[in-house]
N, C-alpha and C positions, 0 to 999 in steps of 0.2 A: 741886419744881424751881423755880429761882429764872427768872422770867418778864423774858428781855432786851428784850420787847417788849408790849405790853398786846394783850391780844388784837382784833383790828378788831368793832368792835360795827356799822357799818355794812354788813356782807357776809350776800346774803341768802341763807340754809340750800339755800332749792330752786333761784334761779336763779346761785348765786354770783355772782363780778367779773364786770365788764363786761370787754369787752374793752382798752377804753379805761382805764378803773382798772387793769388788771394788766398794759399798758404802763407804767403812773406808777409804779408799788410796784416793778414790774424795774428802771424807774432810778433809783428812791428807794433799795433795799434790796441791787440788783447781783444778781448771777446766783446761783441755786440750788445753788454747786459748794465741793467741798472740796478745795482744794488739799495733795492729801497729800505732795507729795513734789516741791518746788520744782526748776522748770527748771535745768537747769546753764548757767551763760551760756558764750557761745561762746568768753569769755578760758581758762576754765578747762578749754572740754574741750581746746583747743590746747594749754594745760600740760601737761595728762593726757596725751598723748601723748608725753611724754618722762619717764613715770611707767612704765618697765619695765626688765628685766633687757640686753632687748636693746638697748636704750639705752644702758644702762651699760654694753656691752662694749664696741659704738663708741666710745663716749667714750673708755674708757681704750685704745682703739685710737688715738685721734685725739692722747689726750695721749704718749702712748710716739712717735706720728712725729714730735711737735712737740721732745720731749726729744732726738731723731736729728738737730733741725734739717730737717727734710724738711716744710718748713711746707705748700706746694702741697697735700701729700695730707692733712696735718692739718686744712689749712681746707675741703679737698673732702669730707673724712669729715663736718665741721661740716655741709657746703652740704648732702651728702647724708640729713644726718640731720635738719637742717629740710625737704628736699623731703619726705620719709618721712611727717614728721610733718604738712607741709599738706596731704599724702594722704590720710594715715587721717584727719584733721579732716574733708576736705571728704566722704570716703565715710562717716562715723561720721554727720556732720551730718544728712545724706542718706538714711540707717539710721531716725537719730531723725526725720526729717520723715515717711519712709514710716509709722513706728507712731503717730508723733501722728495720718495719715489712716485708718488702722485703728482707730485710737479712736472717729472720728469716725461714720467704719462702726457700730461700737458703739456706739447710742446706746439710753441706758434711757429706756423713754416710760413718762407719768404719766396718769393718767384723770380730767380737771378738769371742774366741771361752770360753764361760762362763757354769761352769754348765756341761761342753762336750756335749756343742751344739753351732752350729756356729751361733752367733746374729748380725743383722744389727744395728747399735747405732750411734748416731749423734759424730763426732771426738772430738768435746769438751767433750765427758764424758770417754774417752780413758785415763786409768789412768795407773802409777806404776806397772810393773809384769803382765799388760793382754798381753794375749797370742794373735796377730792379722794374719789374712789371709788374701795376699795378691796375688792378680794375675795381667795379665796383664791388664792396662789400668785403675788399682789402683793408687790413691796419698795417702803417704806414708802418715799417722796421728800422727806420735811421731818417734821420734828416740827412734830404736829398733836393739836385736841385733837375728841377722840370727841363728835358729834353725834347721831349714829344707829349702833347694832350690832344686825346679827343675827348672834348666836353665833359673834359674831368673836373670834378670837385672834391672838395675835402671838407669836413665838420671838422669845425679847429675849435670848438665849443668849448670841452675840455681844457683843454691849454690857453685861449684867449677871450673867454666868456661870448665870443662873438657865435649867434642864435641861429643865422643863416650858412647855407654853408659855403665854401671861395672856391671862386674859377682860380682854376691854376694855369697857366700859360707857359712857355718856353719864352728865355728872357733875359738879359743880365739881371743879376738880383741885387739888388737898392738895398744896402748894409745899415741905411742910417734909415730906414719904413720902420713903423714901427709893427710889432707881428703880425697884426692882423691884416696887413696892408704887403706881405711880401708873397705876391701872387706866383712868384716866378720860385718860390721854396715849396717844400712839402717837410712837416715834421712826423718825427717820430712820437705813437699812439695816436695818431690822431686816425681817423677814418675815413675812405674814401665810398662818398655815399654814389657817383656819378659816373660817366665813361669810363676811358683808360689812358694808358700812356706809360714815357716812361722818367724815369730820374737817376741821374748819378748821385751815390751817395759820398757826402759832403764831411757827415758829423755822427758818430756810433755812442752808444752808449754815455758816461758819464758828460759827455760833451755837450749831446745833443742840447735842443733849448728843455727839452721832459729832464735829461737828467742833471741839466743848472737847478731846476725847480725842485727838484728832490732832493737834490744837497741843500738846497737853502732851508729846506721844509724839517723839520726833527720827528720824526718816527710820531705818529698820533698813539695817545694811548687806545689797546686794543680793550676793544668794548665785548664785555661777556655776552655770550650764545644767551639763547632764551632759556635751551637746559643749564647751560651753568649756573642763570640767575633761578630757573625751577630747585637745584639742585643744593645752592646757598641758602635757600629758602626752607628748603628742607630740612638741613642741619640747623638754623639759627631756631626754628620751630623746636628740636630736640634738644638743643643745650637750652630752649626758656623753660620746658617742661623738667627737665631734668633741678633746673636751678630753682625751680617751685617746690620741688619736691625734698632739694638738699636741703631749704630754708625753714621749709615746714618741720624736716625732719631732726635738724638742729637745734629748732626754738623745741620742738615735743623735747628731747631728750632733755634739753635743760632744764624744763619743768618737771623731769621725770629726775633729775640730779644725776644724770649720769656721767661717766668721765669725759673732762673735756677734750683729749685727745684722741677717744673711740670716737665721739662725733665727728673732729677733724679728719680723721683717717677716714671715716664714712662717707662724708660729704667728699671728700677726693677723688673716693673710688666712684661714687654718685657722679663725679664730670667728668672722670674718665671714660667713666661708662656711657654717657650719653654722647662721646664722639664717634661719628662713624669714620676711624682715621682713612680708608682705604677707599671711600665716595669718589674724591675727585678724580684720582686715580685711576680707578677703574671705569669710572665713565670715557676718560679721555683715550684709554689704551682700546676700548669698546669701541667707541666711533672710528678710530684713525684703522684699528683691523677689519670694521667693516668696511670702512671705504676702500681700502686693500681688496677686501672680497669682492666690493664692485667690481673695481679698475680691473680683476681678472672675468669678467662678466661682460667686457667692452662699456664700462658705466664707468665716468668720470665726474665726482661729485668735489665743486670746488668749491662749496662753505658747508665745515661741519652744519650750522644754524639748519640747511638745508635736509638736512636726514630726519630730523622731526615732522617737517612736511613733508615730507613724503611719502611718510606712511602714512599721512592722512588723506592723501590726495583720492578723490570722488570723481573727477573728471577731466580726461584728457582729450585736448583740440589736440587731432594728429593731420599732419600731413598727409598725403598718398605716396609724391613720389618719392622711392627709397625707401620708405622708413615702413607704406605698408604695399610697397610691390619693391623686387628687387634693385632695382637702378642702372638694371643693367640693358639699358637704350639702343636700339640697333633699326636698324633700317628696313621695314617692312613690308610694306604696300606704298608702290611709284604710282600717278596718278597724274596721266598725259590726255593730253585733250585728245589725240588720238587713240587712247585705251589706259587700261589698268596693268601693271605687272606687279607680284607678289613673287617677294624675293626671301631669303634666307641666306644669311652672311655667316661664313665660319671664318674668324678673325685669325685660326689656330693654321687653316689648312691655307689660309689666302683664297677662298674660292666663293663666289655667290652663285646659288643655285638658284631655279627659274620654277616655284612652286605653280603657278599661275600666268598666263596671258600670255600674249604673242612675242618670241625671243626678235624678232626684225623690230619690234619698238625700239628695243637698243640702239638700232640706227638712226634713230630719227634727231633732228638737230633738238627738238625740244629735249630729247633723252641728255645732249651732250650740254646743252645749253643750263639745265637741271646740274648738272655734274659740274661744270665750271662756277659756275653762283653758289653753289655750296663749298667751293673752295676759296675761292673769292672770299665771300660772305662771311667768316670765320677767323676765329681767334684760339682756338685752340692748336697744341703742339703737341706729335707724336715720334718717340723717337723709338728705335729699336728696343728700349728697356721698359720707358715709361710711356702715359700720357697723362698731358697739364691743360685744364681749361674746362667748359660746362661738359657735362656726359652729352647731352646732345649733340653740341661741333665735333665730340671725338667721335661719335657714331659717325654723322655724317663723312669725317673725313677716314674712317675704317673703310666705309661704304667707297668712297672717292677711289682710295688706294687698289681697288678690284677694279678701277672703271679704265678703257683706254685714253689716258689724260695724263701729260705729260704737267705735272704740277709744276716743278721750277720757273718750265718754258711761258707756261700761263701768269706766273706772279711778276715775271720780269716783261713778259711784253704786257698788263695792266696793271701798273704801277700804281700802289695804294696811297692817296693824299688827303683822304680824312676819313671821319667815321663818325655817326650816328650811331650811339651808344643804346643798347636796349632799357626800355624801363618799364616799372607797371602801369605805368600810364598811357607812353602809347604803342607797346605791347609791339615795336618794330625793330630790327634792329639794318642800318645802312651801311657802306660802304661805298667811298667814290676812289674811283680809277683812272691813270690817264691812261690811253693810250692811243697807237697811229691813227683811228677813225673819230676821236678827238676824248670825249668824256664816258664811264661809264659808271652808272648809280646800281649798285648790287644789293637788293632786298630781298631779306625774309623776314617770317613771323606770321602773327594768330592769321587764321584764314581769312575772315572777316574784316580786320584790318585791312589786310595787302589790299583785297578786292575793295573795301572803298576808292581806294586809289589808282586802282586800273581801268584805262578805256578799250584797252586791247589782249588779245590773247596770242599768244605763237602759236596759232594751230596748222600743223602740218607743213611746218618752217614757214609760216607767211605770220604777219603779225595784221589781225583780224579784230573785228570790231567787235567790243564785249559789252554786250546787254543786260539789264536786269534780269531777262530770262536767263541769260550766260549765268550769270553772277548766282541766282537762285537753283544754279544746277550744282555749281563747286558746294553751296554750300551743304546741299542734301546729300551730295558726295562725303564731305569732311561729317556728319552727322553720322550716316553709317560706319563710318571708321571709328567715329568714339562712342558708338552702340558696341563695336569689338573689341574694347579698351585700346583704340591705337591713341594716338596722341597726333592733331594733324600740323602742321606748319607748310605756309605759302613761301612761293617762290616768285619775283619780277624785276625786272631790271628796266632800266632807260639810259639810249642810249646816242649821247648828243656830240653836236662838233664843238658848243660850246660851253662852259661851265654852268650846270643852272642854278637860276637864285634861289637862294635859302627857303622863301616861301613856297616855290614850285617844284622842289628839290626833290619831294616824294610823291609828286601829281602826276597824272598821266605815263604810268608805270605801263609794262608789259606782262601780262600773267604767261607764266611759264608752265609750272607743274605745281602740285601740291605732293608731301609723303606724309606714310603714317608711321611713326614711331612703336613699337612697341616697347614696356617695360612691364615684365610677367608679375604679377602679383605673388605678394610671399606665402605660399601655403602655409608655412610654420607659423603665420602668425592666429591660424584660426582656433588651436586651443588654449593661445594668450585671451583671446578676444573673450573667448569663453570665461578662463580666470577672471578677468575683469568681471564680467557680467557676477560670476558665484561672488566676486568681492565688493560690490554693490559701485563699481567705478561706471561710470557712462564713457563711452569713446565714441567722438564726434569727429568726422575728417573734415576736414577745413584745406581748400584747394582754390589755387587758380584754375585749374584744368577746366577741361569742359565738362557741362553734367551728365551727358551719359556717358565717359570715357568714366567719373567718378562712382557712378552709380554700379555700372560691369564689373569695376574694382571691389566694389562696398559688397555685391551678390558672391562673387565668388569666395570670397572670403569669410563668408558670414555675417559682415557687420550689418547689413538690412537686408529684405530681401524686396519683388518684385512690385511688390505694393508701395512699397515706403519711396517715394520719388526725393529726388535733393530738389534745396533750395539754392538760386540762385541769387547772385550778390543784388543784382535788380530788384530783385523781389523783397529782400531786408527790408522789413521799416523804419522807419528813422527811430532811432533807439530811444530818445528823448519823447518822443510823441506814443508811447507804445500802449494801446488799450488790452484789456485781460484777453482778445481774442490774438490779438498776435505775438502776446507773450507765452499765450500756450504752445502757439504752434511754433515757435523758435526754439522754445525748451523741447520741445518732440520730435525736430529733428534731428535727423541724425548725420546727413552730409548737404555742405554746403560749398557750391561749388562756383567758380568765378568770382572770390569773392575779392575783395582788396584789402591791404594792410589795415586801413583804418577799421572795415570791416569786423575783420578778427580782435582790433582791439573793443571793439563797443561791446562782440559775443563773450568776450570772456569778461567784460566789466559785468552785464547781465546776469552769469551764472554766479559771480563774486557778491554780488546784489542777493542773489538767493542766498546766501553763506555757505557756497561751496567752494570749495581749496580748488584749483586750476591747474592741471599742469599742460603744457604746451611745449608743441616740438616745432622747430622751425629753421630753416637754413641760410635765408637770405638776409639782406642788410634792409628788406621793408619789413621782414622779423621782428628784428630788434626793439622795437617798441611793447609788441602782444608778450616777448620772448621774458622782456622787464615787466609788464605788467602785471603775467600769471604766477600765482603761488611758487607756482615751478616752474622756468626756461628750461627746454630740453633744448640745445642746439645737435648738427646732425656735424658729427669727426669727417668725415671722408668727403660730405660735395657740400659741408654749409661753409659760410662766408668767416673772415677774422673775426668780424662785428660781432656776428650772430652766436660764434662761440666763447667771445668776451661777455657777454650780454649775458649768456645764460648762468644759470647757477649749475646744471651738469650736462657732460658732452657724451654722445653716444659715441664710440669708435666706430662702430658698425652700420649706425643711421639704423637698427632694426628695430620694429616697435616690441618684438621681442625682448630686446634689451630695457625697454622701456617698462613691461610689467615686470621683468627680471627685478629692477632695480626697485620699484615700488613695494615689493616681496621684499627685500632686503635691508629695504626701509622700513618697514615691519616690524621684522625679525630683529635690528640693532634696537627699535625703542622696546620690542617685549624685550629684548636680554638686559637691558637698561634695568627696567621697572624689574625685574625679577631677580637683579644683585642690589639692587634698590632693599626690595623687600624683605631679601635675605639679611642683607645688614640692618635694616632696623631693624625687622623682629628679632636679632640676636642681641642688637643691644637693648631694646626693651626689657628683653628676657633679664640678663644683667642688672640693670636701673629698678625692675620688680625685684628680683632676687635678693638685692642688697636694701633697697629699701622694706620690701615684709620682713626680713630680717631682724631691722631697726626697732620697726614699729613695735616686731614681738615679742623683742627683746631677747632673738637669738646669737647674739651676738655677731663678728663682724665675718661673713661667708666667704667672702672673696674680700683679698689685700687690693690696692691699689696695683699692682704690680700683675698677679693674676689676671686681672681687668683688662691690663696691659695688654696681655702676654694673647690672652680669646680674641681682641681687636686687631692686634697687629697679625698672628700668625693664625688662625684657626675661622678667622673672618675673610682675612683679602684673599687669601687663594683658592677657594670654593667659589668667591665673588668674581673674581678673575675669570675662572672657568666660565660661572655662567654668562660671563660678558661677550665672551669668544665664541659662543657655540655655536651651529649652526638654526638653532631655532626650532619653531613650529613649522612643521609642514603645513600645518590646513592654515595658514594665516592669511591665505587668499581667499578663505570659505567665510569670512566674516565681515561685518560692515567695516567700512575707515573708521579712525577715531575722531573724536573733536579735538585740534590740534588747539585751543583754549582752554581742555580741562588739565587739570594737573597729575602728573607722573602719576600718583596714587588718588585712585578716587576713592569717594565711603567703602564700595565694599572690597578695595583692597585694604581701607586702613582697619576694615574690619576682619579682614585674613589677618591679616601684621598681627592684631590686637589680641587673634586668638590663637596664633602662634606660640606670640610669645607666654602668653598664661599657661598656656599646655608646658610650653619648658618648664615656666619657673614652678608651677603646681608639681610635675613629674620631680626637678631636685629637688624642691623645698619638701616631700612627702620621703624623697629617699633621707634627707639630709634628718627630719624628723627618725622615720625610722629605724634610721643606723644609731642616734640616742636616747630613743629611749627605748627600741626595742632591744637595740644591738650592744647598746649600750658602751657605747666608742664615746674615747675622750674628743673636746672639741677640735684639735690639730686634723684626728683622724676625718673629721664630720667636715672640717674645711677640705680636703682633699677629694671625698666626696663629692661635695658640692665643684667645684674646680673639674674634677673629670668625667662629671654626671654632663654638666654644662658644654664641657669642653666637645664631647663627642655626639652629643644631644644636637650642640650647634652645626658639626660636621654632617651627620643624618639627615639634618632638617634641608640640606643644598634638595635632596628628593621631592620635596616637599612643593618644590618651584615649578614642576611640571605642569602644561597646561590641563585644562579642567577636563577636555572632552580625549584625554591621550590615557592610552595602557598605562597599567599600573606596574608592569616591568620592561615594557617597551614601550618608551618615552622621547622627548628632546632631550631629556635629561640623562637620562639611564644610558644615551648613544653617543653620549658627549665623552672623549676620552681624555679631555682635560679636566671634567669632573673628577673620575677617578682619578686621576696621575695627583688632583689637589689633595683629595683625600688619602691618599698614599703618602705624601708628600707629610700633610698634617699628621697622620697617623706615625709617622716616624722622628716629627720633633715631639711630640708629645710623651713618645716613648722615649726621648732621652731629657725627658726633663725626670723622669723617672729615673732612671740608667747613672745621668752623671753629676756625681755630688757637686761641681759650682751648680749649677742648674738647680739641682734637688735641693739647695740649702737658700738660692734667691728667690725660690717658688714656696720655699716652708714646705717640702713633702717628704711627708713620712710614707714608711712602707706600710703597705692595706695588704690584707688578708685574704684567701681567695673568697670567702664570704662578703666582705666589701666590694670585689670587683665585680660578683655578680649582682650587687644593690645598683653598684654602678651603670653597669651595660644594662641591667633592665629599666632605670631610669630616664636613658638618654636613649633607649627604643621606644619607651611607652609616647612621645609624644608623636613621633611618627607615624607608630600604627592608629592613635587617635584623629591624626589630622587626615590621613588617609579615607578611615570611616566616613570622618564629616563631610571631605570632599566629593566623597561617592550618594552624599545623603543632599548632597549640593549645599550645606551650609554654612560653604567658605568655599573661593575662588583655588 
């Protein structure tokens, strides 16, 4: 790889940049970012906005009035179609400023080691010569080049199509390899699936080999959401029925001789009327505010696409630890072949209390020997402010810090020179040391494990011979502890004068102690759990743990109780061979515990198989696979992996499964307020497209100008629609089943709500607009105005209307939404000065009405409310 920068020879391996240095190199070198896909400046999304179909109709609406000489409405259609368009700019604008704060949300931290201390820091400030630390289930933040590996790999798939993934090595690095072959580099995005280690970085942003490829590469055109293409679908449906209707209604009138520029104007107002200009708009300003609402919910949702699924989602694979017990790991129950001691750490006071068993075990060398291997043994860093690394090494070295154990004294006389990286496989993790008595190998990990590999035990400072009988005692030991929900992890060591070989390296170990972990389960999660259940969701914990540590977790919480045992990953059938008896009992489980990555991937293909939506919560980089698989990746913000929060489609801040139904509730919530300015806008232009069409037909002549038309879609539409986009929702939306995330925005019996909606409008004007001539006997100017302000405030009432089915009829989602009202007030006062001020009054054709007409009017545009109201209580509309 050809080197755009020489690598910093002043930068020192153990304590890297100062702080002060990696100020100067950030303003020397600029920020660690790749700009993939350049801002749109504000000229052009203004253009954009007159980049549509619906533009184009107005337009040739506008030029057909100018070719009639009827300039007024030709320049109003103009006026209107710039208001239109500084609409959607300033709410599009406003869309994009929400997601660039949701990014911000999202930010990927790096592990630098500054100062000679290991700091977490956002990757964009990853400069020139810092030294970074990487393990597994890290995304690599700058091309860097390998100082230290233990059994580190990296998936360079991504970037070099290559399927397996590369050992990395310390090395000079070979400039003319071709990438896939430069074992001794690490790039940036790529993934480190394996060990640890560390690397100097070499190459930051646009440099790296990622961001050569994304200069070369030209922005991909971005492919519509499934709602935008629902929602195009939608509109292109209304402009063919509208365009049926103009054709039909043009050929009638010419066989009827009527004028041909009343048809013209009719047919105009007919395509005006069938756009609903304020659709795309308000869907987009809808999702980008609810995802805002997340992101203050700890819910990090990073593809719109995503929020449709989510409200449909039926079943969540959750995790245990963190997400449904707190994660907060500490040291509980010691477990010495000479006795038991049950301790309690306050991390605040520095002090560990002695709840149980005899305080002289403390003396015992196994007690100290336990204590040195857990500091040894570890890869986490705690410093007076922070701590970096698994919650469990930070427990254990919390625990360490109370012990008498001179830590520096012990790391510098056992000098650490390699490491045996932990994995799921074989569930160990190693450590080799030199020091004066020649080698030493530091283990821990699952109980079961260690003990296959030990012959001896340290009992009573002698290192003693350990039998099946031995062996089958620890284990009934670690059994009762995860009948208490502890969590157990062994401890052994071996200790030689000469280096042992790689195959004998972990054989003939010394069992030391075992502890048990505690991590308290979340009570707050058990009336989510509950919601789930009222909203027809299944929650299934899916864990490595052991199963009665999962099962203790699953009873206290409520997710099973006493009867209902887990299934172990042993017990799984082979998912491919599976007869109706064990596909019953796999669906009927409800915790499965010891299972493996590929595990989780077959369980959620099975439930996917039944056609249930998936969502899944996971942290680690054997995640990432189930995490892409499921309907939904939930990755966990606070202890999941780079991978695993790259991978998913939303991140929890909090790891709580709390946040988890939070968020599926909010998902809910954004597609009902969807469907429900959905609804609102067509039924209003329905109402519209009847109105001016029964008009046609009856030969009432023309009820609404084109302009009119105008004037109810652009202003008397989007901002009630707005409202309802933003609101906060139905409460009981957890009391009902998920949707089928395949049927469409409106099913029959919404389109049969829409349908009798808008009849009820156009029946309530078209009976005023009758009335007022022949009862009232008003000229037609007057009887247009009428109609225009029947409709106008008809359509403003009818936002009530949108309330759920099973909600008060004064105390509503609706009625409690205070951007309802502020729309309706809002509406309410340009409508009044269309009235008020003669340009207005003279581009809208209104004349002054009578107080006689304005009570035809207000009883018009009430009667269809209080009708739909009736119906809806009579359940004959949603």
């Amino acid at each position: 790889m050809e080197q755009e920068l020489e690598m910093p020879v002043d930068t020192d391996i153990a304590k890297g940049l100062t702080e002060t240095e990696a100020a100067q190199r950030l303003e020397q070198y600029g920020p660690n970012a790749i700009e993939t896909q350049k801002k749109e400046s504000l000229f052009l999304l203004f253009i954009r906005q007159f980049k549509s179909l619906i533009v184009a109709i107005l337009a040739l609406a506008a030029v057909v009035s100018f070719s009639f000489g009827d300039w007024l409405e030709g320049f109003a259609i103009i006026g209107v179609l710039l208001i239109n368009a500084i609409t959607g700019f300033i709410l599009e604008w406003q869309a994009m400023r929400s997601m660039d704060a949701l990014k911000e949300l999202d930010v990927t931290m790096a592990r630098v080691i500054r100062d000679a201390n290991v700091k977490e820091i956002p990757s964009e400030k990853v400069t020139i010569g810092d030294v970074i630390w990487l393990e597994a289930g890290d995304i690599v933040p700058a091309d860097a080049h390998v100082v230290e590996a233990n059994q580190l790999q990296s998936d360079e798939s991504a970037l070099t199509g290559e399927s397996l993934p590369v050992e990395k090595k310390p090395g000079e690095p070979d400039e003319n390899a071709p990438l896939a072959e430069q074992i001794h580099q690490l790039f940036k995005g790529t993934a480190v699936v394996n060990g640890n280690g560390k690397a100097i970085v070499t190459d930051i942003g646009a440099k790296t080999e990622l961001g050569k490829i994304s200069q070369m590469v030209e922005s991909a055109t971005q492919t519509s959401t499934p709602l935008e293409k629902k929602l195009e679908s939608l509109t292109q449906k209304l402009i063919w029925i509208t365009a049926v209707l103009a054709v039909l209604y043009f050929v009638f009138g010419l066989l009827q001789g009527k004028d041909l520029l009343i048809l013209l104007k009719t047919s105009i107002a007919l395509a005006i009327a069938a756009i609903p200009e304020g659709l795309a708009i308000v869907a987009t300003i809808s999702l980008a505010y609810g995802m805002l609402r997340l992101a203050k919910k700890n819910v990090i949702i990073k593809r719109l696409s995503s929020v449709e699924t989510l409200g449909s989602a039926n079943v969540v694979f959750s995790d245990k630890t963190g997400t449904l017990t707190l994660n907060q790991i500490e040291v509980n129950t010691i477990c010495l072949p000479e006795g038991t001691l049950e301790v309690r750490i306050n991390t605040e006071d520095k002090k560990q209390a002695l709840v149980s068993g005899d305080a002289e075990l403390i003396k015992n060398r196994s007690y100290q020997k336990l204590a040195e291997l857990s500091m040894l043994c570890n890869n986490a860093h705690i410093t007076a402010d922070t701590a970096t690394g698994d919650p469990l090494e930070i427990a254990l070295l919390q625990w360490i810090n109370l012990q008498r154990i001179h830590a520096e004294d012990l790391i510098q006389k056992n000098r650490r020179i390699n490491e045996i990286a932990f994995s799921s496989e074989t569930r160990i993790m190693a450590t080799i040391h030199q020091n004066e008595a020649g080698y030493l190998v530091a283990v821990k990990g699952a109980v079961e494990e260690v003990l296959s590999r030990c012959n001896n035990s340290l009992d009573a400072g002698q290192e003693n011979s350990l039998d099946e009988v031995g062996k089958k005692k620890w284990v009934d030991i670690s059994e009762q502890l995860a009948a208490k929900g502890l969590r157990s992890i062994a401890f052994a060591f071996q200790q030689t004068s000469t280096l042992p070989a790689d195959d004998v390296l972990l054989q003939d170990l010394t069992w030391v102690a075992m502890i048990g972990f505690l991590d308290p389960p979340r009570l707050e999660v058990v009336p989510s759990l509950k919601s789930c259940h009222d909203a027809g969701i299944r929650v299934i914990m899916v864990t490595g743990d052991h199963p009665s540590t999962a099962q203790h977790i699953g009873e206290t919480i409520g997710l099973t109780d006493a009867s209902v045992k887990p299934m172990t990953g042993r017990d799984i059938p082979d998912l491919k061979q599976l007869n109706d008896e064990d596909k019953k009992r796999l669906l009927e489980t409800r915790i499965f515990a010891r299972v493996s990555p590929g595990q989780k991937l077959d369980l959620i293909s099975l439930y996917q198989e039944q056609g249930d939506i998936v969502g899944m919560t996971g942290d680690g980089i054997n995640d990432a696979p189930a995490l892409k698989k499921a309907d939904i990746g939930i990755a966990m913000g606070l202890r999941g992996t780079q991978v695993a929060r790259e991978t998913a489609d939303m991140v929890l801040k909090d790891d709580s499964f709390v946040s988890v139904v939070a968020a599926i509730a909010q998902g809910r919530i954004i597609f009902g307020n969807i469907r429900k300015f959905i609804m609102y806008l067509v039924s209003c232009n329905l109402s519209e497209i009847f109105v001016v069409t029964a008009s046609g037909f009856l030969s009432l002549g023309l009820p609404l100008t084109p302009l009119q038309i105008l004037f109810l879609n652009v202003v008397t539409d989007v901002f009630p629609a707005l409202a309802l986009g933003i609101g906060k929702g139905d409460s009981s939306v957890m009391r009902h089943p998920p949707r089928d995330p395949k049927s469409p925005i409106l099913s029959k019996p919404h389109w049969m709500a829409v349908i009798i909606h808008a009849l009820l409008m156009t029946g309530s004007v078209m009976f005023a607009a009758f009335y007022s001539a022949e009862v009232l006997g008003i000229n037609a100017a007057d009887d247009n105005n009428i109609v225009f302000y029947s409709l106008s405030l008809a359509q403003l009432f009818h936002v009530f209307n949108l309330a759920s089915g099973n909600s008060g009829l004064f105390r509503n989602e609706i009625t409690k939404n205070r951007y309802v009202w502020l729309a309706i007030i809002v509406c309410m006062g340009i409508l009044a000065l269309t009235y008020y001020v003669p340009v207005l009054r003279e581009a809208l054709t209104i004349q002054n009405l009578h107080p006689i007409e304005w009570v035809v009017v207000l009883a018009a545009s009430l009667t269809p409310l209080v009708l739909i109201q009736i119906l809806k209580r009579l359940r004959v509309v949603w």
